[in-house]
Structure formats: C-alpha cells, structure tokens
C-alpha positions in Angstrom: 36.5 9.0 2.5 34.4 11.1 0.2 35.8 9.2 -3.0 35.3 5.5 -1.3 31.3 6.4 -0.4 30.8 7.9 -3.9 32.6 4.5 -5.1 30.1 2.5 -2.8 27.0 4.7 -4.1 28.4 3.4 -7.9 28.5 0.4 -6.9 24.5 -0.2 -6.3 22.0 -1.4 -8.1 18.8 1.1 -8.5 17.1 -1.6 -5.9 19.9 -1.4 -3.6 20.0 2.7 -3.5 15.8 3.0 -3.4 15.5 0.8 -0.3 18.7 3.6 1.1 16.7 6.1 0.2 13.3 4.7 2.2 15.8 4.0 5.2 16.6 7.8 5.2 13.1 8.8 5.0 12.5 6.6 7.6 15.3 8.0 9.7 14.4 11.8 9.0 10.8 10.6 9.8 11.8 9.4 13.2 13.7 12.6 14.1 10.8 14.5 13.0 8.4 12.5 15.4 11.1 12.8 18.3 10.4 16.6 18.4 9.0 17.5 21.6 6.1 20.1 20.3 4.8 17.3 18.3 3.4 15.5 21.7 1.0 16.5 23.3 1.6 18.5 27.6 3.4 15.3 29.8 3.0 12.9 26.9 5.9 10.7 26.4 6.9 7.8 23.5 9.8 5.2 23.6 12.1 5.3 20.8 10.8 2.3 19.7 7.4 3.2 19.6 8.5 6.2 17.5 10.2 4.3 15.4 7.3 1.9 14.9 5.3 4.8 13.9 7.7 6.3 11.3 7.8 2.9 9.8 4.1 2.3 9.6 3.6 6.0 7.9 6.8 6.2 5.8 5.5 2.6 4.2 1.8 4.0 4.7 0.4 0.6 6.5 -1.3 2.1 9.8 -0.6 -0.1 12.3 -0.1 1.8 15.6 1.3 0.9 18.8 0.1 4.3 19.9 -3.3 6.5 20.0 -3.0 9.2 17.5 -4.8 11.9 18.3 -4.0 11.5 22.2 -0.5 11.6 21.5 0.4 14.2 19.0 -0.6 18.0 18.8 -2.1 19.7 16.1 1.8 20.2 14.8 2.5 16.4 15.3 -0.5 15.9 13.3 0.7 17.9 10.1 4.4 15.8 10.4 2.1 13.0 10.4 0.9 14.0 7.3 4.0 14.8 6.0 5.4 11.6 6.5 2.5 9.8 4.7 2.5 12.0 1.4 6.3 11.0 1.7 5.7 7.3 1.7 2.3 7.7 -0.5 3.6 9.6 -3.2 7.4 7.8 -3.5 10.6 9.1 -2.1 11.7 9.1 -6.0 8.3 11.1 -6.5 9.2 13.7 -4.3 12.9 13.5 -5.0 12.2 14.3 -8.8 9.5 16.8 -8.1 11.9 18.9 -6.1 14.9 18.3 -8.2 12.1 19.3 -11.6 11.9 23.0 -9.2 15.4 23.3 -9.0 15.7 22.8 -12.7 18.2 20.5 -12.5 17.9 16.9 -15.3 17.2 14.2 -14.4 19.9 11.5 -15.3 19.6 7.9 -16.1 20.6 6.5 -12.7 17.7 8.8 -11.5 15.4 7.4 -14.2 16.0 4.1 -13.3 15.5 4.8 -9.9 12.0 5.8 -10.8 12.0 2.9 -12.6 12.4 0.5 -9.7 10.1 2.7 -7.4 7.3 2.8 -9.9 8.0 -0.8 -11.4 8.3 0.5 -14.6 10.0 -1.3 -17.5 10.9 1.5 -19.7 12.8 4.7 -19.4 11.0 6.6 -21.6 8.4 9.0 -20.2 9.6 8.6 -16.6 9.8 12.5 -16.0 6.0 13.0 -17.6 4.9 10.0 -15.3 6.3 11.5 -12.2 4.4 15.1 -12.8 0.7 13.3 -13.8 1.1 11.3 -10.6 1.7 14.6 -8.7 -0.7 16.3 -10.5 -3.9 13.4 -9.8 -2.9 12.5 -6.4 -2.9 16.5 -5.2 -6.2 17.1 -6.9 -7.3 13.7 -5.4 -6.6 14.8 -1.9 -7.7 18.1 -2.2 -10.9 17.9 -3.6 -11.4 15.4 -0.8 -10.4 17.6 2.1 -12.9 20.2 0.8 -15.7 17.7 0.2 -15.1 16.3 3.9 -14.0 19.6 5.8 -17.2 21.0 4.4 -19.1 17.9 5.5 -17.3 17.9 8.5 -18.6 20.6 10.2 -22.0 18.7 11.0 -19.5 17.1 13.2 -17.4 19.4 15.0 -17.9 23.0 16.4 -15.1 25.0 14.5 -14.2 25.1 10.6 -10.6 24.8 11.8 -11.4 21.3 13.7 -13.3 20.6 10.8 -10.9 21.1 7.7 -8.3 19.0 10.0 -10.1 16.2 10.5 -11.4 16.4 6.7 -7.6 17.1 5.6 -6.1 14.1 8.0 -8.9 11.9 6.4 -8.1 12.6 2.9 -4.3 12.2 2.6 -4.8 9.2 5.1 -7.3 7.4 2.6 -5.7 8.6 -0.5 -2.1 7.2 0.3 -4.4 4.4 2.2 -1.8 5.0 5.2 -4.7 4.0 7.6 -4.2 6.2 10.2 -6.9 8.6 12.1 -7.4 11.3 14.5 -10.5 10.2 15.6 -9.0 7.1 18.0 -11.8 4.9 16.7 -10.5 4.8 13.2 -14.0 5.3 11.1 -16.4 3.8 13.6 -18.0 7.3 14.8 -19.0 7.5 11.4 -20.4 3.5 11.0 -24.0 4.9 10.1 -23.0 8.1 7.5 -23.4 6.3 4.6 -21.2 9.5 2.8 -18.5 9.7 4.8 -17.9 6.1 4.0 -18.5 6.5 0.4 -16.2 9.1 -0.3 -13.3 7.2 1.9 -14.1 4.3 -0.4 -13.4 6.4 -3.3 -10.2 8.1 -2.1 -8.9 4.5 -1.0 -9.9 3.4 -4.6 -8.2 5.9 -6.6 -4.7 6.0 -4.1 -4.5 1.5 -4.3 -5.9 0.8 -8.2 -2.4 2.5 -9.6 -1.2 5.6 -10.7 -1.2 4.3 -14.3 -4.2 3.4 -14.4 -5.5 7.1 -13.4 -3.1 8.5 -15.8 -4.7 6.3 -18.8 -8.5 7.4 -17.4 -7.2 10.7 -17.7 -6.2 10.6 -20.8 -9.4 8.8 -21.8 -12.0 11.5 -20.1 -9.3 13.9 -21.9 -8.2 13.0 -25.0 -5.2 15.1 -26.3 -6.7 16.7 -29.4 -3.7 16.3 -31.5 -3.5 12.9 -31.3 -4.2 11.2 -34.1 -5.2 7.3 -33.0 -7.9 6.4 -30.8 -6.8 5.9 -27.2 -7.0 2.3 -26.3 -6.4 1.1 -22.7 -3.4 -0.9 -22.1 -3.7 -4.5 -20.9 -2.0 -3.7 -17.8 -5.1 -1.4 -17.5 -7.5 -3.7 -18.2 -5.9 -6.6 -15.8 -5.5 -4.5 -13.3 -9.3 -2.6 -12.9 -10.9 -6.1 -13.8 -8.9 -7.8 -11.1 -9.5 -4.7 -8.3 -13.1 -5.0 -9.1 -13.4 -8.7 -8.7 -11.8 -8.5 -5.7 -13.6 -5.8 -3.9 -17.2 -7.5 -4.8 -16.0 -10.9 -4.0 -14.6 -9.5 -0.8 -18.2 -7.3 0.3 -20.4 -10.4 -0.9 -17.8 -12.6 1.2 -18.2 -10.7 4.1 -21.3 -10.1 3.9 -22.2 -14.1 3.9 -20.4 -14.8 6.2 -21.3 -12.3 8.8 -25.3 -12.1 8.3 -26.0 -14.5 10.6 -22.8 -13.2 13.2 -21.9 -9.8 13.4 -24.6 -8.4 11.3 -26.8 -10.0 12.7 -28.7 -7.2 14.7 -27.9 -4.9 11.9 -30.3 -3.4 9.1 -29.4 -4.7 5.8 -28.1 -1.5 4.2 -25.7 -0.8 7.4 -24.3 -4.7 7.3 -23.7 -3.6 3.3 -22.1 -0.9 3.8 -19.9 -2.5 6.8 -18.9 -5.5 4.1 -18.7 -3.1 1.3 -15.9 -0.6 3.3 -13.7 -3.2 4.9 -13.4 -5.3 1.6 -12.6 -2.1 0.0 -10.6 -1.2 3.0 -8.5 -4.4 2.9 -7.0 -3.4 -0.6 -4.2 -1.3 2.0 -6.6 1.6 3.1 -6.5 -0.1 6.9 -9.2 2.3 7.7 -12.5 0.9 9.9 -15.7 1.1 10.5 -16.6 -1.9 12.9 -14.1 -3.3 15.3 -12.8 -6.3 12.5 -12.1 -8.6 16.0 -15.6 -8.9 16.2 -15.7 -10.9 12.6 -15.7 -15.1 12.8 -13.0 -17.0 12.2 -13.5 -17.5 8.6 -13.9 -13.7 7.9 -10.7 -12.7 8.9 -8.9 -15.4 7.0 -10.8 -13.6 3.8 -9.8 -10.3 4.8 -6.3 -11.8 5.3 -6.2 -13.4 1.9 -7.2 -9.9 0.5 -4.7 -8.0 2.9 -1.8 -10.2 1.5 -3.1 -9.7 -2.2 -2.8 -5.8 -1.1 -2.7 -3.3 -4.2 -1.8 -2.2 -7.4 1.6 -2.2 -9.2 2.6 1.4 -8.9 0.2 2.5 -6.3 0.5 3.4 -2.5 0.0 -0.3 -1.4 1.6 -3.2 -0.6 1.3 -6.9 -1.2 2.2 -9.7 -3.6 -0.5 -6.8 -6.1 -3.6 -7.7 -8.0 -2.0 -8.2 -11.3 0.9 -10.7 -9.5 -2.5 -12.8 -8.4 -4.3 -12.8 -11.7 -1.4 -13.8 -13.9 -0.7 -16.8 -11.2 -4.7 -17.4 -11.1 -4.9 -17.4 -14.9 -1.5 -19.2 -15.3 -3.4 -21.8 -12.9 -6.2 -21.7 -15.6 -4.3 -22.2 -18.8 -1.7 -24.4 -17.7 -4.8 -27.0 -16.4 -6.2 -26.7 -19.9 -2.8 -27.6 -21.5 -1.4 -24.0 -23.0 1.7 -22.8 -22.2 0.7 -19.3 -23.7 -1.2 -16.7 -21.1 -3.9 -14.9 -24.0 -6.3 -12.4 -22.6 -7.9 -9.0 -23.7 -6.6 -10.3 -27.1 -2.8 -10.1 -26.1 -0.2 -12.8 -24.8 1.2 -12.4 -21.3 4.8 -12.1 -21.6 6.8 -15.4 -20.0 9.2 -13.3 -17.9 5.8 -11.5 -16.6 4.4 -15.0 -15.6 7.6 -16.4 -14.2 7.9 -12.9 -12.2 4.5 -13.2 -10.5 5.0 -16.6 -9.3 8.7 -16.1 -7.8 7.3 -13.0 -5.6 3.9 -15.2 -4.8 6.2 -18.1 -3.7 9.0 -15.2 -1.8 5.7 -13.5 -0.1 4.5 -17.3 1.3 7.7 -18.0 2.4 8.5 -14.6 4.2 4.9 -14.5 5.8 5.1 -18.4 7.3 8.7 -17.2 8.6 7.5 -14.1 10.3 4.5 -16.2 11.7 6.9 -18.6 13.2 9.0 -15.9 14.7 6.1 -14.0 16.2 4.5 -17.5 17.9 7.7 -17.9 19.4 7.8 -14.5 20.8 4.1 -13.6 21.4 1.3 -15.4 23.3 -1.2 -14.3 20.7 -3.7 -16.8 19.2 -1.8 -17.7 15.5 -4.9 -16.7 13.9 -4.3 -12.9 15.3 -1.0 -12.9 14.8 -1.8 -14.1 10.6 -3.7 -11.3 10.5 -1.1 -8.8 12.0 1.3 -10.2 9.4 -1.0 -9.8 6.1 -2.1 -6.6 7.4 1.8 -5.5 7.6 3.2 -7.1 4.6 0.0 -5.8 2.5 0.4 -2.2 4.4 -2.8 -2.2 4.9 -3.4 -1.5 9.0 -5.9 -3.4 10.1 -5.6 -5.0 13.4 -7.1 -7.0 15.6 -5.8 -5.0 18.4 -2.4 -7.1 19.1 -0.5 -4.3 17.8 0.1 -2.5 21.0 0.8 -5.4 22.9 3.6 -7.1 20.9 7.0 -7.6 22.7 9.9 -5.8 21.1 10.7 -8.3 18.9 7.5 -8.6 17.5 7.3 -5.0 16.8 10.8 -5.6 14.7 9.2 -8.4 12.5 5.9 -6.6 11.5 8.5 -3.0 11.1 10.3 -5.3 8.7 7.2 -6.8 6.9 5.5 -3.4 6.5 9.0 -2.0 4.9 9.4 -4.7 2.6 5.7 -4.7 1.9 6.4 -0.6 1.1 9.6 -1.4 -1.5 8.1 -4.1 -3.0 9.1 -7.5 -3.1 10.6 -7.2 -6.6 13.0 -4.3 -4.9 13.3 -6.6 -2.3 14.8 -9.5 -4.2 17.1 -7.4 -6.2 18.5 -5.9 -3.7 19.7 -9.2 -2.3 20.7 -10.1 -5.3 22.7 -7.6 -6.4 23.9 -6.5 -10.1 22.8 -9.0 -12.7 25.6 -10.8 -14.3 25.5 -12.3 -17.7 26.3 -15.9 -18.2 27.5 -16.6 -21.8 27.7 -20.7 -21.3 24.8 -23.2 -21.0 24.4 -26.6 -19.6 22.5 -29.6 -21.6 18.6 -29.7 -20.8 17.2 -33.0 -18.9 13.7 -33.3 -17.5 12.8 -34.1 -13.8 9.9 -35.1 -12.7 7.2 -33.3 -11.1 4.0 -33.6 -9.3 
C-alpha cells in the first residue's frame, strides 16, 4: 500500500501536491478548532461551522459564521493565530522553515513546490527567498504587536488584555486574515486616527508581496559587496504602481460616492479616514471600521471590483492580483493603439505573461458568475449581497455585508470553495485540473477566424 501512495505522490504535479498540502492544513486546522478548551464554558459549534472557520483562516479571508471573541478562549484565540501565520506565511513557507531547522536539503520537488506556492518562475534562490520572507513578515508582526500592545493599554485595564488584543491585531492585519477579537471588527476604534494607520500599514506590507519587501530591503540595505547599483525589477515597479493606484482610486471612490450618504453627518477627516481604510482594507485585509452595509449601491460594487482584483503575486491575498489587472488593462491600452508588444518601465512584457493574466481574468469571471448562480438558487439574499460575499471570498478579503452567518449549508460550501481557490491561486488552480504538461511535437496549418 505504502509503494502504490508513494507511486500516486510521483505522480503529481507541484500544483496538484500544494493544493494536498492546504487540504491537510485545513484538516489539522479543523481538529485543532474541535478541541474543547478552545471554546469558551457551554459554548458549542457545528462541524460545519468549524470547518467554515478553518477554511476562512487557513486561506486568511475572514469571513465568519461565528463571533470570535464570544466563542473561543484565550487558548482558542492563540490556535487562531496559529492557523493564520499557517495560511499567511505558506504551508511551503513553514514546511521549508522547519525542514531548514532540521537541517535536512531541500530537493527539487520541494523547490518547485515553492515555486508554485510563491508563483515563482525560477528555481534559483528559492531557499534564500523563503528565509527573507520569514525574516520581514516576523519583524513586521512584531514590531506591530509592540506598537499596538503598548498603545493598547489606553484601551483595556491589564498589559495582558492589552498585548492580546495588540498581538491578535497584528498577525490578523499582516497576513490580512480579517479576523478580530473585538466582535465589531475595527469600529471601536472608527475615530483613533493611529490605530487605523498602523492597520493600514501592516495590511500594506502583508498584500503588496513578499518580493517586493525583499527588493526595498535590499534597497534601504544595500549589500556592500555588491558591485552594480540595485535597480528595482519591473515586477516591482508594476506591482507598487498598480497597489498605489488602486488604493487612491479606491479612498477618492469612496469617498465621492459616500459624502453626500454615509458620510454625510461625518467631519471631513473621519469620512477620509473611513474611505482611506476600507479601500486599503479591500486589497484582502477584510478588516472594518464602519458597518460596509451601510455604503450605497454603487459603493459596494467598487469595493467589489477591488475585492476581486484582491492582492499581490506572492503575498497573503487572494484574487485575480494587481499585476494580472494591469497587464490586461495595459494589454487593453496597447492593443487599441495597434501594438502587439506590452513596453513599460523601458522593458517588454513577456507574451506568455500577457496570455497568462487574461486566461485567470476570464477563469475568475467565469467561476464568480457560477458561484453567484449557485448561491441565488440556494439563498434568498438580494444578488447584490451575495456579489459581494463572493468577491470578498474569492479575493480572501472578509468583508461582509452580514449574509455570512445566515447562508444555508450549501452556500457555506461555495464561498469555502471560493476562499480556498482564492488562497492557492487560480494559476495552482488550473494546473491542478490540468495535470502534467505534455509536449506536442506536430502542428496544424494556421487559418484566421473572425472576431469582434
């Protein structure tokens, strides 16, 4: 039996064995949450709800059939927390940072498994990606549970309660897994102008991708033997241009839309601040600092078109990622002005890159107008809701316009589904369907059709 599994295990590709290995985390996650000392006195959760929970941390998306902090105890709280480093960081992450302890080498089906976890092209510094990823995202989270433990305590009685809350808060924004302790998300703190700042920040750094904080790095601290002058790769560039675009189109967006609606009691700075945090919220944090059901209509279509963009490549989000939607916007842009080249930053796109972002946009389109056909059928939701609940998912993002709780089984399957698929990565995704690649070595004469 032994030799037919280790047979099977051959077999797979690198997608097919990472989305085994985020079924077993999600299966350890479960069994860890079934633990009665996790819960708090008399509380009790269905196995589905459970599962629904290990799901929404493992792929670090938020959404919540269940009130956190009256649910779990102060132990249930630190599995939580374990769970979302697990899905945050990268079951390969973890994997290779234990295996690195034992001292054991890391072999090329490993490598490749980072490879398809990190969406990675190249094998070659795979092992050195893996330990500057550890390395940023620990000092990320820790120098933002001392910055909000010690801020913290303005807020709660003990240090204890304090350094909780601000520890619960930092790996939750970092890994932008969206969950809280506080049962109101971030609305106690809709007027503390820091707190929300410094959320912002961690969300920012855990959703822009890991490379990109690994090349700033390198910029703010140049190795002093190198011998060229560092210059920002054009994945870099795409990628921090895009983010930024998006998070000040999203705060001006909402902040239009809303003046004269939900802000419109509100003091201009606070109605800033509200637009500025949920557009930079939508990227996958999934935190909140207003109840987003109170937006209009055409709000939370924005917020959904965001949600669905999600992330970064090689971050802890989800989505069809910012650099999938600028190749296909500029792709738009070039292809209206007659070039069948992609130039920018002074470098040409690569046509497998181009042809790649447009597959997963179409693949995301088709699997969200599926799921949204599936949940009308089984929910009495408005469609509108139920849009949002599926960006939110696929994106891993969290936000919710407070369906979540109230979806039927089945529903709970499809956005379980979504948010795992939105965790892999759609590339992972497709692989995995498709199995090994095979090598055709005859080809068929050319013939136009005709298009448009």
């Amino acid at each position: 039996m032994w030799t037919a599994t280790k047979k099977i295990f051959k077999n797979l590709t690198p997608a097919q064995v990472l989305v085994g290995y985020y079924a077993l985390a999600i299966i350890i996650s479960v069994s860890l949450l079934s633990i009665p000392a996790v819960h708090q006195p008399g509380v009790q959760v269905p196995f589905i709800d459970r599962l629904f929970t290990a799901v929404s941390a493992v792929s670090v998306t938020g959404l919540s059939v269940i009130n956190i902090s009256e649910t779990y105890s102060v132990f249930g709280i630190f599995i939580l927390m374990f769970v979302l480093q697990l899905g945050g960081i990268g079951v390969m992450t973890l994997g290779t940072f234990f295996w690195l302890l034992l001292g054991r080498k890391i072999g090329l089906k490993s490598r490749r498994l980072i490879m398809a976890d990190h969406n990675q092209t190249n094998l070659a510094g795979l092992v050195l990606l893996i330990r500057e990823i550890l390395k940023i995202i620990l000092l990320i989270e820790l120098i933002g549970t001392v910055i909000l433990g010690l801020y913290f305590l303005n807020y709660y009685p003990s240090w204890e309660e304090a350094f909780l809350h601000g520890l619960f808060a930092s790996i939750s924004a970092t890994t932008n897994g969206g969950f809280d302790i506080t049962g109101q998300s971030l609305v106690p703190y809709a007027s503390d102008y820091f707190v929300q700042l410094i959320n912002i920040i961690l969300i920012t750094l855990g959703a822009i991708g890991f490379p990109v904080l690994i090349e700033l790095k390198h910029y703010l601290f140049p190795d002093k033997e190198e011998q060229l002058p560092f210059r920002f790769t054009l994945f870099a560039k795409l990628t921090s241009v895009t983010f930024i675009a998006l998070l000040v189109v999203g705060t001006l967006t909402i902040w239009i839309l809303e003046f004269q609606h939900a802000f419109r009691d509100v003091s201009w700075h606070k109605s800033f601040f509200y637009s500025l945090f949920q557009s930079a919220s939508t990227r996958s944090g999934g935190l909140a600092t207003i109840d987003v059901s109170q937006f209009s209509e055409p709000t939370l279509i924005i917020m959904g078109i965001l949600m669905f963009i999600g992330a970064s490549p090689s971050s802890v989000g989800g989505g069809i990622r910012t650099t999938t939607f600028a190749l296909n916007m500029l792709f738009l842009y070039h292809f209206a002005r007659g070039n069948k080249n992609i130039k920018i930053f002074k470098r040409e796109v690569h046509e497998d890159d181009v042809t790649k972002s447009l597959v997963i946009s179409l693949l995301a389109v088709g699997l969200c107008v599926f799921s949204l056909i599936l949940l009308s059928i089984s929910e009495t939701h408005s469609l509108l809701a139920l849009l949002f609940e599926i960006c939110s998912a696929f994106g891993t993002t969290g936000l919710s316009m407070g369906i979540t709780p109230e979806l039927s089984s089945f529903g709970k399957c499809v956005i379980m589904v979504l948010m795992f698929i939105g965790r892999i990565g759609l590339t992972s995704f497709l692989f995995m369907i498709g199995g090994k690649k095979r090598e055709v070595n005859y080809r068929y004469p050319k013939e136009r059709v005709i298009i448009g």
